[in-house]
N, C-alpha and C positions, 0 to 999 in steps of 0.2 A: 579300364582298358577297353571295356564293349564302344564307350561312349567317342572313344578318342576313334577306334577302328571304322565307328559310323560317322563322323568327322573327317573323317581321311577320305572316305569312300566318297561322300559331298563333293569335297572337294577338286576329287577326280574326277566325279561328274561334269562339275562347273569348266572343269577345262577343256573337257571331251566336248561339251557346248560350244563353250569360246572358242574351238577349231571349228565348228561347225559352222558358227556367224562368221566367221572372216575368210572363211572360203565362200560362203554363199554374198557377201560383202562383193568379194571379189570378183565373183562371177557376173553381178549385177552391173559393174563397173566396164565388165568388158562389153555385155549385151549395151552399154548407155555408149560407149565406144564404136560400137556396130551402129548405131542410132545416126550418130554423129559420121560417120565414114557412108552411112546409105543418103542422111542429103545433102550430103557435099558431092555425091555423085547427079545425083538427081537436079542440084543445080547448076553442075555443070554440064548435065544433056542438054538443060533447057537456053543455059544462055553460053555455053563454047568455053567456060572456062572456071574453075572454081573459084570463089573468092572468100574466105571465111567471114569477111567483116559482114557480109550480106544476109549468112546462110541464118535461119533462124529454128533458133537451136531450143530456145526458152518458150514453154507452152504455159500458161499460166493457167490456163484450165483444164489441162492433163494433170497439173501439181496439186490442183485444189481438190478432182476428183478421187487422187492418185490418195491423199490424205485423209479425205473421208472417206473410202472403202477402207481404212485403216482405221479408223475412231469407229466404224460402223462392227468390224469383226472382231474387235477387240474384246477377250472373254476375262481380261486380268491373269492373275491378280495386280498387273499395273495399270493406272485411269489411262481410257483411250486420249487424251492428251498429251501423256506419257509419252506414249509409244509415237503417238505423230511428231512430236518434237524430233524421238530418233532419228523417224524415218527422213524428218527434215532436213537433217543434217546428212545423211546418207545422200541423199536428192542434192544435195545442193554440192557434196566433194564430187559426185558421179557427172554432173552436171559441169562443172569446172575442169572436167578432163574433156570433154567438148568444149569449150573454150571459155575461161571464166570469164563473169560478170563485171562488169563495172556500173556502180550505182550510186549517183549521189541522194546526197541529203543534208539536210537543216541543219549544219553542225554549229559549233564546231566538234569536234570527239568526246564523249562524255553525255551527249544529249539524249531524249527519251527518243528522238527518231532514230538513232542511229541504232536505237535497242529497238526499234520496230521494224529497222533493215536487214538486222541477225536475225530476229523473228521469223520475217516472211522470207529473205531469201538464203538464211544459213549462214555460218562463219567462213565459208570457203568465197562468199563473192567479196569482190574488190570495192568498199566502198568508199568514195570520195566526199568529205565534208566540203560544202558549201556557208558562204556566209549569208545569204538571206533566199528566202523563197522563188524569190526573181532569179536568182543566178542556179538554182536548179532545174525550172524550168528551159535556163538558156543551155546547159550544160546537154539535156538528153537532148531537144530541138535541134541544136550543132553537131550533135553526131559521137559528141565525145565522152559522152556514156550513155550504156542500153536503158535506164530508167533510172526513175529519181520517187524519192519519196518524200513526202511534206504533209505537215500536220493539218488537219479539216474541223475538225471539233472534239471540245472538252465536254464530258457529260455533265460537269459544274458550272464551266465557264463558256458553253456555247460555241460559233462558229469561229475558225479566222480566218476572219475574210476575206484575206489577202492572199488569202489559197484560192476563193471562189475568184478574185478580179482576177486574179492570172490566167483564171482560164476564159475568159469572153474572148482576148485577141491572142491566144494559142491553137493552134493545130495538133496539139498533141491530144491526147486518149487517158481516160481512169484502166488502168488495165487488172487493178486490185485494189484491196484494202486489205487496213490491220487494224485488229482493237488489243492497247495494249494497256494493262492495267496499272495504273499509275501510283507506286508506293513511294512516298516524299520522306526524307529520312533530311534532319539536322545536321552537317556536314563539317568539319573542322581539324588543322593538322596536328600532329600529336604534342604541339606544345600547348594548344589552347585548352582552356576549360571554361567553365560557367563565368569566373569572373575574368578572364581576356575577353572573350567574347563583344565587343558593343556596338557589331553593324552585324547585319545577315543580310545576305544576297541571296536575287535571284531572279530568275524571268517576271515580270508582272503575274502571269496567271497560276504561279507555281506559289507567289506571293500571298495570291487569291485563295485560293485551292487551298490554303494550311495560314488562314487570316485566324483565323479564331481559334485554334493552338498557339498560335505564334504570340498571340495578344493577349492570352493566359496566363504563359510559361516565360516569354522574355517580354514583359512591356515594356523596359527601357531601352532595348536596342533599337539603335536605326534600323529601319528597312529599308535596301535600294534595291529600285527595279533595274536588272539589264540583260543584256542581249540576247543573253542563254544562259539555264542553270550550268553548263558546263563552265560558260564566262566565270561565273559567281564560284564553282569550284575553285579553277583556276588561279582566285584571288585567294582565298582559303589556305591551297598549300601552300603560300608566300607570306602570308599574313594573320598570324595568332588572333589579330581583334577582330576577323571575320569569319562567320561561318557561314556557309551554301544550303540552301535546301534545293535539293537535288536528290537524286535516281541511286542505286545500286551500281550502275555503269561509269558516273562520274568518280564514286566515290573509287569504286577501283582503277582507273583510267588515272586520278589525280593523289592517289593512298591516301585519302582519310578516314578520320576515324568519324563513329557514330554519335554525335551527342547525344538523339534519339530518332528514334526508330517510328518508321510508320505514322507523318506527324501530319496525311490528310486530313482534310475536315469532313468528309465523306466515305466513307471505305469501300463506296464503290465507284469510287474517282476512274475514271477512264478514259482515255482516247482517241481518236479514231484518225489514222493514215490514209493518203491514196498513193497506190502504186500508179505512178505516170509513166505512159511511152509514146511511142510511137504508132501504131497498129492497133486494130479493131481485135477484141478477143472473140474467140468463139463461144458457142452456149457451153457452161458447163452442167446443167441442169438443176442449177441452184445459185440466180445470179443477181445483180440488180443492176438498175439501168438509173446514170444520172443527165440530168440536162438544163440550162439552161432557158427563160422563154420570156420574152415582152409582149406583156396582151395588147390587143388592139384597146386604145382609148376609147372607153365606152362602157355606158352601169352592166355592173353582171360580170366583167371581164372575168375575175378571178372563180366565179361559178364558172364560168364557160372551159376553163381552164382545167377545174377540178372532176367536174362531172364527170368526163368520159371514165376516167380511174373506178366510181363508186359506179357507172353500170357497168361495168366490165369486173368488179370485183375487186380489182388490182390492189392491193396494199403501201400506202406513200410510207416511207422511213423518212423523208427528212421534205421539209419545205421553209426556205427563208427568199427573206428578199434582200434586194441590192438596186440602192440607189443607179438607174438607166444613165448612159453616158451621153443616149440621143438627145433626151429632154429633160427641161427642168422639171422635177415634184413628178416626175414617172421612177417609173421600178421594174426589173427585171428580176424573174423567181427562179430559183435554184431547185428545183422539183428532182426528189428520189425516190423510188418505189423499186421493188419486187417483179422480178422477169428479165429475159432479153430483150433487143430491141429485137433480134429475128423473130422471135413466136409470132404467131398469129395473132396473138388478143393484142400483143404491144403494138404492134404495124397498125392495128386499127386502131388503136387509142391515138399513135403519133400522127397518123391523116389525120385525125379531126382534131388533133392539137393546132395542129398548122392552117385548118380553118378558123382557127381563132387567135391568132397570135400572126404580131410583124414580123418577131425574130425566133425562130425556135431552132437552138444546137445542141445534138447529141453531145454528152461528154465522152461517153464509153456506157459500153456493156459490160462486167467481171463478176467473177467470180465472189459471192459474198464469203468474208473473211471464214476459216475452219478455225483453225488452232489461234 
């Protein structure tokens, strides 16, 4: 009887709690409300008329700061991850009351971008599948959605580079990233088993990614690459003799079932997104800066290029190259490091970038990925 009374009393607790979070929910909602009502005023002093398609309402680096002062004061007993995913999700229905998002991406529905679009902007933004990289980039550029997100590199399978071309003749900005951790699961409807099975589908690099499982466990099934592990779902629930290796997202999106589970080649398979927009981000105090650069033709270029980084300290994260569209058997570098381009050490590392280089383009300045 003590045990059931101290059980009872818990339980009233937890509830006394739960009215406490959803009033203070609430309350956060109205003050993000107030947010949204003070600059729609503010830009209606400045330009005689309000317009919400205009007002910008999405801070990418108040989101990012706003999350890691919450990984940072997190005392448990839930992982400060935990708790940022909540607060993600809070941020992003609050945020949708000032006027929600629309945001494409690499689809079609079922893909790992679209789980890197929940990810960074939460379940409440509106996001529109796109069918190739190109047409997300056309989608934000036209106006017809706030940002778009597209995949940049496998930590197996390297860059895709059809994210870097798109950006040399875009006008558009990095205004984020995502790393999202990539768990490949066997995928097939509830009629199939081991022996229906005798094609598996799936993107080439997800093909790649889970080669040497796959070449284990089924050597005689065909493998075909296509468009998307969601494509390969999609065939899956129609079709007993195929199974998808694909995501946790497809499988729910398309109801199948697991032939198995977790079937990387690496377990710490991962991916990296950029958030594209519009507009320059501000510093958030923990950023990186990408860009594009064509050295002048001449011995040393690539020294010339690198140096100013290692006497200024700087730390690179990413450096590849891309065949130049100027000239034949030249190259253009995709250089990413550590910093804003406002601080003072990057200002003077980009002057004297631009002393050695024909073509040098900012991509963006953002926030580096939190959660």
């Amino acid at each position: 009887m003590a045990d059931e009374k101290d059980l009872n009393k818990l339980r009233q607790d937890i509830d006394a709690i739960d009215k406490q979070i959803h009033e203070l929910i609430n309350r956060r909602a109205e003050c993000a409300q107030q947010v949204a009502e003070s600059k729609l005023r503010d830009y209606e002093a400045e330009n005689g008329k309000a317009d919400l398609s205009k007002v910008k309402f999405y801070r990418p680096e108040r989101e990012a700061q706003v999350l890691k002062n919450v990984i940072d004061r997190n005392q448990g007993p839930l992982a400060g991850n935990t708790v940022a995913h909540i607060f993600r999700e809070i941020m992003s229905a609050c945020l949708a009351l000032e006027k929600p998002m629309e945001v494409a991406y690499l689809g079609p529905e079922g893909t790992f971008t679209q789980a890197a679009t929940i990810k960074h902007f939460g379940h409440a933004v509106v996001s529109q599948p796109q069918s190739t990289i190109d047409d997300v980039f056309a989608q934000v550029y036209s106006g017809q959605c706030h940002y778009g997100v597209v995949p940049v590199e496998n930590s197996t399978e390297g860059m895709v580079t059809h994210t870097l071309d798109n950006f040399r003749d875009s006008s558009l900005k990095i205004c984020g990233e995502v790393e999202l951790p990539i768990r490949l699961h066997l995928l097939a409807n509830a009629k199939a088993d081991s022996s229906t099975v005798k094609k598996i589908c799936a993107h080439q690099q997800a093909l790649a990614q889970a080669k040497n499982w796959l070449e284990h466990n089924w050597p005689s099934a065909d493998r075909i690459a296509m468009s998307s592990n969601a494509e390969a779902a999609r065939m899956a629930q129609a079709d007993s003799s195929v199974a998808a290796v694909a995501g946790d997202i497809a499988a729910e999106e398309y109801d199948l079932m697991k032939l198995a589970e977790n079937i990387e080649d690496q377990s710490n398979n991962t991916t990296r997104f950029l958030v594209i927009g519009t507009e320059q981000v501000s510093s958030s105090g923990r950023d990186k800066t990408s860009l594009i650069v064509e050295a002048k033709n001449k011995p040393g270029a690539l020294f010339d290029l690198l140096e100013p980084f290692k006497k200024e300290g700087v730390s690179l994260t990413r450096l590849d190259t891309r065949p130049s569209m100027a000239d034949t058997w030249s190259y253009a570098f995709f250089i990413e490091f550590e910093g804003h381009k406002d601080d003072v050490v990057i200002k003077s590392i980009l002057a004297e970038l631009e002393e050695h280089s024909r073509v040098l383009k900012v991509l963006g300045s953002y926030p580096q990925a939190v959660i």
